[in-house]
Structures are given as structure tokens and as C-alpha cells.
C-alpha positions as CSV (number, residue, x, y, z in Angstrom):
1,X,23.3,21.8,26.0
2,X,20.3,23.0,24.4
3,X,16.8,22.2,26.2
4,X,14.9,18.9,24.9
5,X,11.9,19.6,22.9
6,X,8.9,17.4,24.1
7,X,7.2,16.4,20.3
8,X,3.8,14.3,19.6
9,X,4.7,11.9,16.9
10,X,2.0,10.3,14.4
11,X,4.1,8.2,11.9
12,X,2.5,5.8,9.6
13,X,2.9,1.9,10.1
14,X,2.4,-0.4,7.2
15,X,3.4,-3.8,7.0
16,X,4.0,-4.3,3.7
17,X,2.8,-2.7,0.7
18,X,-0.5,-5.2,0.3
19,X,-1.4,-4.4,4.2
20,X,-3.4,-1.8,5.1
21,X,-1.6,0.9,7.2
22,X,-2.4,3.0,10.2
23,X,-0.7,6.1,12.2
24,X,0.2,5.3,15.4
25,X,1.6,8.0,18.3
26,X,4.8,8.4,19.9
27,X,5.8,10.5,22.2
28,X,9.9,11.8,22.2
29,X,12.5,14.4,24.0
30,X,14.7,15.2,21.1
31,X,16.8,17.9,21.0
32,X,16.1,21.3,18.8
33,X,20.2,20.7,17.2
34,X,19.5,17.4,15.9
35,X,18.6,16.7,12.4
36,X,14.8,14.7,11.3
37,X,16.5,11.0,11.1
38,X,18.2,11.7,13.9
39,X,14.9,12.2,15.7
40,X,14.1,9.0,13.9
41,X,17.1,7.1,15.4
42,X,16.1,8.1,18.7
43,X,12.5,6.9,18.2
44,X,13.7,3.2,16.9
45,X,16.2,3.2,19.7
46,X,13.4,3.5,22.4
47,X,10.8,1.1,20.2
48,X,13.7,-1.3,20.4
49,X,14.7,-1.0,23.8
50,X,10.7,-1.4,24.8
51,X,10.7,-4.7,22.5
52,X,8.6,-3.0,19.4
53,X,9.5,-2.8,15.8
54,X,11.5,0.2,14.7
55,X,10.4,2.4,12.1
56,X,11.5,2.2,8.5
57,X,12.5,4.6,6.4
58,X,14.9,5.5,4.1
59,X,18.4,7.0,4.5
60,X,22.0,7.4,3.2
61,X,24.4,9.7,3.2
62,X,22.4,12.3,5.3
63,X,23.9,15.5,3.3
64,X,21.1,16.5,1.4
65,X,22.8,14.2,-2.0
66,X,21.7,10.6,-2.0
67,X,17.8,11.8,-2.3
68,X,16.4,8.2,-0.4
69,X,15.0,10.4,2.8
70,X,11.4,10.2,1.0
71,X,9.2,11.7,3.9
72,X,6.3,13.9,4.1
73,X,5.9,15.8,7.2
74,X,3.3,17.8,8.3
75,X,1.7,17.5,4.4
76,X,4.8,18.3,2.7
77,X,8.0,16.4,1.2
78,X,10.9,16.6,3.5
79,X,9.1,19.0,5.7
80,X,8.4,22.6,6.2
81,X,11.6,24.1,4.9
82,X,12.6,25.3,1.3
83,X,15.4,23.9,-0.2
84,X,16.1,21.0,2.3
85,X,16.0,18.0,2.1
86,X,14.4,15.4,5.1
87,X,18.0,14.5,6.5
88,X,18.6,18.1,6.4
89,X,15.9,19.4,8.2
90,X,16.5,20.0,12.0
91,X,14.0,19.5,15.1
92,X,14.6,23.2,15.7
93,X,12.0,23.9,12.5
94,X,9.4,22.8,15.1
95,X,7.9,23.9,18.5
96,X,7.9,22.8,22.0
97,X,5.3,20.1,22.0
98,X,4.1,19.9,18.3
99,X,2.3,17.1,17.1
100,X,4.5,16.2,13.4
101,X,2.6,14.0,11.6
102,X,5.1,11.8,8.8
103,X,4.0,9.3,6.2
104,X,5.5,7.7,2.9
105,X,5.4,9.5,-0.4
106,X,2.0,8.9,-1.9
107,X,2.1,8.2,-5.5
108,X,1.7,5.1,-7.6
109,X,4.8,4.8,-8.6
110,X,6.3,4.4,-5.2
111,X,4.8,1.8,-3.7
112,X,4.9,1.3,0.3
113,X,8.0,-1.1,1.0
114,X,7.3,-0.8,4.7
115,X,6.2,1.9,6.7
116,X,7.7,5.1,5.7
117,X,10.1,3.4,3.1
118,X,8.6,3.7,-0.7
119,X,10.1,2.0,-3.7
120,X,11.8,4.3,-6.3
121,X,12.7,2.0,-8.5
122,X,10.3,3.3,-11.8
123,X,12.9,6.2,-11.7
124,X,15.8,4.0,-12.1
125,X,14.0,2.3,-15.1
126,X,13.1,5.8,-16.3
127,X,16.9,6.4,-16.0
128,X,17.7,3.1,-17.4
129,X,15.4,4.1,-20.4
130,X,17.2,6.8,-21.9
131,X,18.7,9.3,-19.5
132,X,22.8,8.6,-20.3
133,X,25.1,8.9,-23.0
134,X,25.9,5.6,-24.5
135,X,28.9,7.1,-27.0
136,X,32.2,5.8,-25.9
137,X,33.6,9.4,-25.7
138,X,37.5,7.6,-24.9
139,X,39.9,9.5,-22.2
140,X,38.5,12.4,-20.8
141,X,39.6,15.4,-22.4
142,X,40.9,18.8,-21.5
143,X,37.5,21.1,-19.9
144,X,38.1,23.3,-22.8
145,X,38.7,21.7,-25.3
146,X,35.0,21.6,-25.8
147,X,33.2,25.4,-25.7
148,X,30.0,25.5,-24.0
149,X,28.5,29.0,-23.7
150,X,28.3,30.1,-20.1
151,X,24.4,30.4,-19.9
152,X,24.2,27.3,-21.6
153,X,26.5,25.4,-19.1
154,X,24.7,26.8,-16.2
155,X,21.3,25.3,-17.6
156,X,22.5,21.9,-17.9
157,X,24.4,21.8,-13.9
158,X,21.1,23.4,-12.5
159,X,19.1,20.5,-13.7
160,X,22.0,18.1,-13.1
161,X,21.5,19.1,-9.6
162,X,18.1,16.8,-9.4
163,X,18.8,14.2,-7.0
164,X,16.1,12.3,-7.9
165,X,14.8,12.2,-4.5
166,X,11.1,12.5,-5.8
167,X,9.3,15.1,-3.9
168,X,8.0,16.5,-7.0
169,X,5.7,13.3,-7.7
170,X,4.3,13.4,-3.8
171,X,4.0,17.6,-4.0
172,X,1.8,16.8,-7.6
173,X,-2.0,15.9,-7.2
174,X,-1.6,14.1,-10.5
175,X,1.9,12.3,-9.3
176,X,3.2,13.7,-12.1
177,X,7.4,13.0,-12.9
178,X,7.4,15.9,-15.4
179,X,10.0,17.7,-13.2
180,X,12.2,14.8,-12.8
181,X,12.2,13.8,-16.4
182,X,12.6,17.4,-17.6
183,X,15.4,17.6,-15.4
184,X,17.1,15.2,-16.6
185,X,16.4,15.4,-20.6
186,X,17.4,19.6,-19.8
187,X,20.8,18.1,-18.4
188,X,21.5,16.0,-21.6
189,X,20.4,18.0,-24.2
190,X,22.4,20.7,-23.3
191,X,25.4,19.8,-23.9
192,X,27.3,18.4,-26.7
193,X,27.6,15.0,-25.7
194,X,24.1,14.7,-25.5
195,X,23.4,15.6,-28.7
196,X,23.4,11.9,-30.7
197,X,20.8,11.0,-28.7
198,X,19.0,13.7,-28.0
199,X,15.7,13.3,-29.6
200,X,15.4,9.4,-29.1
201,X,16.1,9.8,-25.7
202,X,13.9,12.1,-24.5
203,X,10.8,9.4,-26.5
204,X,12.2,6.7,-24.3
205,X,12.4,8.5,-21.4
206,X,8.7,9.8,-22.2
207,X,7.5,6.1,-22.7
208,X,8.7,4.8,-19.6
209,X,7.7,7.6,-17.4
210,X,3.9,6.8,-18.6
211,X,4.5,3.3,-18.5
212,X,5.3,3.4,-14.9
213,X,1.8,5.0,-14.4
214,X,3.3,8.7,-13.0
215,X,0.3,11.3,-13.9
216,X,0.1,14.4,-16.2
217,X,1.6,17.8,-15.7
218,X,-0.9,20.1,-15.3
219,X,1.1,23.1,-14.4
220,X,0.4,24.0,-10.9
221,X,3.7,24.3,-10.1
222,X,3.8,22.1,-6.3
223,X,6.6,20.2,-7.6
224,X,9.3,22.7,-8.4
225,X,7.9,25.0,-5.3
226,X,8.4,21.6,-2.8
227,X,11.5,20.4,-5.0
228,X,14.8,20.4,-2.2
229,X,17.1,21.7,-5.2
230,X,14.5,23.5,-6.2
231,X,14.9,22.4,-10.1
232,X,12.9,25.3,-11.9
233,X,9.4,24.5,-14.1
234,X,11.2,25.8,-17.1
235,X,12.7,22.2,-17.4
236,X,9.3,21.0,-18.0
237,X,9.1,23.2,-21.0
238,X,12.3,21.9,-22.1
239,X,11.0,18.6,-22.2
240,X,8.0,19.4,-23.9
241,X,9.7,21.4,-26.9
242,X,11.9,18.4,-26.9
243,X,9.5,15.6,-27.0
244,X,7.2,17.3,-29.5
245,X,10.8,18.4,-31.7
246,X,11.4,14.6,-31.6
247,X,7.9,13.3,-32.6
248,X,7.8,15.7,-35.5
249,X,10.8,14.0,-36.4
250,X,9.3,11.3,-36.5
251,X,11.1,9.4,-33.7
């Protein structure tokens, strides 16, 4: 059995988002194999067992797909590691009596639901705006039936891997969703059975994003360098040639 780390907590505490939050300090044994939330469990288990609230936070599946883990740790999202998300971060990223500060995503757009928990929901309406196909396309049909050029293909499923976890809006200084958006207009307007909607959608997507009060790209590149799929910038070029293609056509 591997030796127990001894870690310095300072996690932030925040009622609700309207309350005015505060780190407080915890001190744990956790082992260098486990994973970040399981850290986390073992922190609730002995605030419980002592008769104090547990911490909040966000979690699903814990592989690195659902995208909900929205922590930043030590001044980043999901933590010091590249290309990881929070859940798949483990305690042996850190040292032997570290203090690991972790609070909420700070943006905006995500509102504090309760300590470290943040609501995500202006991506769903973002989503909700534009980002589908809305043909009814009938019975799937054979994969090749339909010829996509290779390079073209492996565009659209690198920017279909955005999980939508939002990193990118707590890495930016300006909260900016550019990354998520472009992700997700580069995913559509690749293929063919984006194409219908193509240039509406990417004006509705545009228009909600601002709407929800996310900030402007200004190209410092913190979001795709933090990103845990690590979705490239080029996306964010995408969605500007497709936005301004659109307006010029007058949608």
C-alpha cells in the first residue's frame, strides 16, 4: 500500500450564489493512487463524520467524458496536468504536505450554485440555440455511403471531442466561450449533414453566447493551452470565417 500523503487543503465555501464566500482549511491523509474527487470523498466523509457540511462539487462519470468536474486547483482548471480532466487527475501530481488551494470556475456565466459547484447551464442554451442538426436524416445509413475526405473527418471528431466541461471560460481573463462555440460550429460545419444549417447556426449560436454575457476572444490562447481535450485555437478561426461568411450573407 502506498504511503499516505499529508495535504493542506484551502477549498472555497459559499452558501449560495448571492452569499459571500470564504476559503476555509482542511487538513487530509489521502493516498498518492487516488484520483482528485476521490480526495474529495474522503474530505466530506470526515466533515460528515465530525457533524460539518460536506463540500459540493460536481461529478459524474469520473472518466474524463461527462465534463461536470469544474474545479480550479492551484490557479488552474482541473489542476496542474495537461490534457486531464479534474476526476482524472491523481494526488500523486502533488507533494508530501502541499497546501492545494481549489475554488469554483470564475466567470459570469457560471454562477456559484454552492461552494465549488458552478451552473453551466448558458452552454446548454448556447447548445439549445443552434449547435444540432434539426433534418430528419431517416435510418441511419451505411458509413460510406456518404464520402468525407479523411483530413476533413478528422477536423470535425477533434472538435467533437469538446466535452463541454468549460475550462476554456475560467483559463480566459475575458471568460470568453470562443473555444467552446468554435468547437462546436467546426464539428457541424464540417460535415455534410451540417451543411443546411450551417450559416444560421453558427448566428444563433453567436447571439446566445453574447447574450449569456461570456467575454471576447482576444487571442491569448489560455483556453486551448488549459482545455483537457485540448481542442486547438484553429476552431476559433473557424468560427470566425464562419460567422462573418454568414453575416455577409446576410443571415
Amino acid at each position: 500500500m502506498s504511503k499516505l500523503m499529508k495535504l493542506n487543503l484551502k477549498v472555497w465555501r459559499q452558501k449560495n450564489a448571492e452569499s459571500a464566500g470564504n476559503f476555509e482549511e482542511y487538513k487530509i491523509d489521502a493516498s498518492p493512487d487516488m484520483s482528485f474527487l476521490e480526495m474529495f470523498d474522503v474530505l466530506n466523509e470526515q466533515l460528515i463524520e465530525t457533524g460539518k457540511e460536506p463540500v459540493a462539487f460536481d461529478h459524474d462519470c469520473r472518466e474524463g467524458i461527462c465534463g461536470m468536474c469544474s474545479m480550479v486547483i492551484d490557479g488552474r482548471p482541473h489542476g496542474p496536468k495537461q490534457g486531464v480532466t479534474t476526476c482524472q487527475l491523481h494526488m500523486r501530481s502533488f507533494n508530501d504536505g502541499d497546501t492545494i488551494t481549489v475554488e469554483p470556475w470564475r466567470a459570469n456565466g457560471f454562477p456559484v450554485i454552492k461552494d465549488l459547484t458552478v451552473n453551466r447551464s448558458a452552454f446548454d442554451r448556447i447548445i439549445a440555440a443552434g449547435g444540432f442538426v434539426s433534418t430528419n436524416a431517416g435510418n441511419a445509413v451505411d458509413a460510406n455511403s456518404i464520402l468525407v475526405p479523411k483530413e476533413i473527418a478528422d477536423e470535425a471528431f477533434e472538435a467533437a471531442t469538446c466535452i463541454g466541461c468549460g475550462a476554456c471560460v475560467s483559463a480566459c481573463k475575458n471568460a470568453s466561450a470562443m473555444l467552446f462555440v468554435g468547437a462546436k460550429v467546426t464539428q457541424l460545419a464540417m460535415l455534410p449533414q451540417g451543411q443546411p444549417e450551417r450559416q444560421s447556426r453558427v448566428v444563433a449560436m453567436v447571439n446566445q453566447m453574447d447574450a449569456e454575457g461570456f467575454g471576447a476572444c482576444t487571442n491569448t490562447g489560455a483556453c486551448a493551452a488549459e482545455c483537457p481535450k485540448q481542442i486547438p485555437l484553429s476552431v476559433i478561426a473557424t468560427l470566425n470565417r464562419e460567422y462573418i461568411s454568414a453575416k455577409m450573407n446576410g443571415k
